[in-house]
C-alpha positions as CSV (number, residue, x, y, z in Angstrom):
1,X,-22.1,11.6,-31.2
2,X,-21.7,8.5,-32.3
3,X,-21.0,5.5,-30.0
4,X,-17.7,4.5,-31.2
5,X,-16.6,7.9,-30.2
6,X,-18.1,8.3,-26.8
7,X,-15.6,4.8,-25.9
8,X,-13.4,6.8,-27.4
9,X,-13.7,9.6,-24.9
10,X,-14.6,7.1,-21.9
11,X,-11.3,5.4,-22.6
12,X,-9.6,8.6,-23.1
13,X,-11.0,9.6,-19.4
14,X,-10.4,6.7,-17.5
15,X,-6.8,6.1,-18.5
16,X,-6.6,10.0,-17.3
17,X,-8.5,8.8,-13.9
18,X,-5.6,5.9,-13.7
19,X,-2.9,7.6,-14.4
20,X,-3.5,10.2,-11.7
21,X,-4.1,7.7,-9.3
22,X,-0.8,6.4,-10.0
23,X,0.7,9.6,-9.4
24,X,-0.9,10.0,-6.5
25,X,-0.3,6.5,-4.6
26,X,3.4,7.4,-6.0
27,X,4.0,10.7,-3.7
28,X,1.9,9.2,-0.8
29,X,4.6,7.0,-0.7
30,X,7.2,8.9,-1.2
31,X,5.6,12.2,1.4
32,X,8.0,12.7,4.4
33,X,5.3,12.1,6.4
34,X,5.3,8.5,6.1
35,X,9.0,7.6,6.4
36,X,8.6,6.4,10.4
37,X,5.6,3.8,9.2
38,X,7.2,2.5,6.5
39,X,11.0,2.0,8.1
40,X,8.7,0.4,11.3
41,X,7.2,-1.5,8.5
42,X,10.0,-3.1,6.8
43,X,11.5,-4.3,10.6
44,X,8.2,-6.5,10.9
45,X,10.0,-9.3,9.4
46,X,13.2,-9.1,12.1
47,X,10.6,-8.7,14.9
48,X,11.1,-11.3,17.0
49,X,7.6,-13.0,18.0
50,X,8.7,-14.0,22.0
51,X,7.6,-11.0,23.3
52,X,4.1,-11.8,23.7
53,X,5.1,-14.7,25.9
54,X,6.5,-14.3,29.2
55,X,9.8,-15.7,29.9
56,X,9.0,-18.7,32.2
57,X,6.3,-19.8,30.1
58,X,6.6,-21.3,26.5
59,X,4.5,-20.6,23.7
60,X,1.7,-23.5,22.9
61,X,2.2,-25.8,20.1
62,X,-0.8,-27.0,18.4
């Protein structure tokens, strides 16, 4: 075996290793299971930050 043909085969393998990695992060994102973290996920932005505060007190300002 000549080395041109082992990065031949090494190239061949890892764009295999890749391409099942895509298809896997693809249905963990798309599994049933995670539907509830992602929709809590994408509400993060509307959150609104005054709840760690209590109401008679304001937040500090640095």
């Amino acid at each position: 075996m000549t080395l041109e043909q082992f990065f031949d085969s090494a190239s061949s393998a890892v764009t295999l290793v890749s391409f099942i990695t895509f298809i896997g992060i693809v249905w963990w994102t798309f599994s049933s299971r995670r539907t509830r973290d992602f929709e809590s996920a994408a509400m993060l932005p509307f959150a609104d930050g005054d709840d760690d505060y209590p109401a008679h007190e304001e937040p500090r300002r640095v």
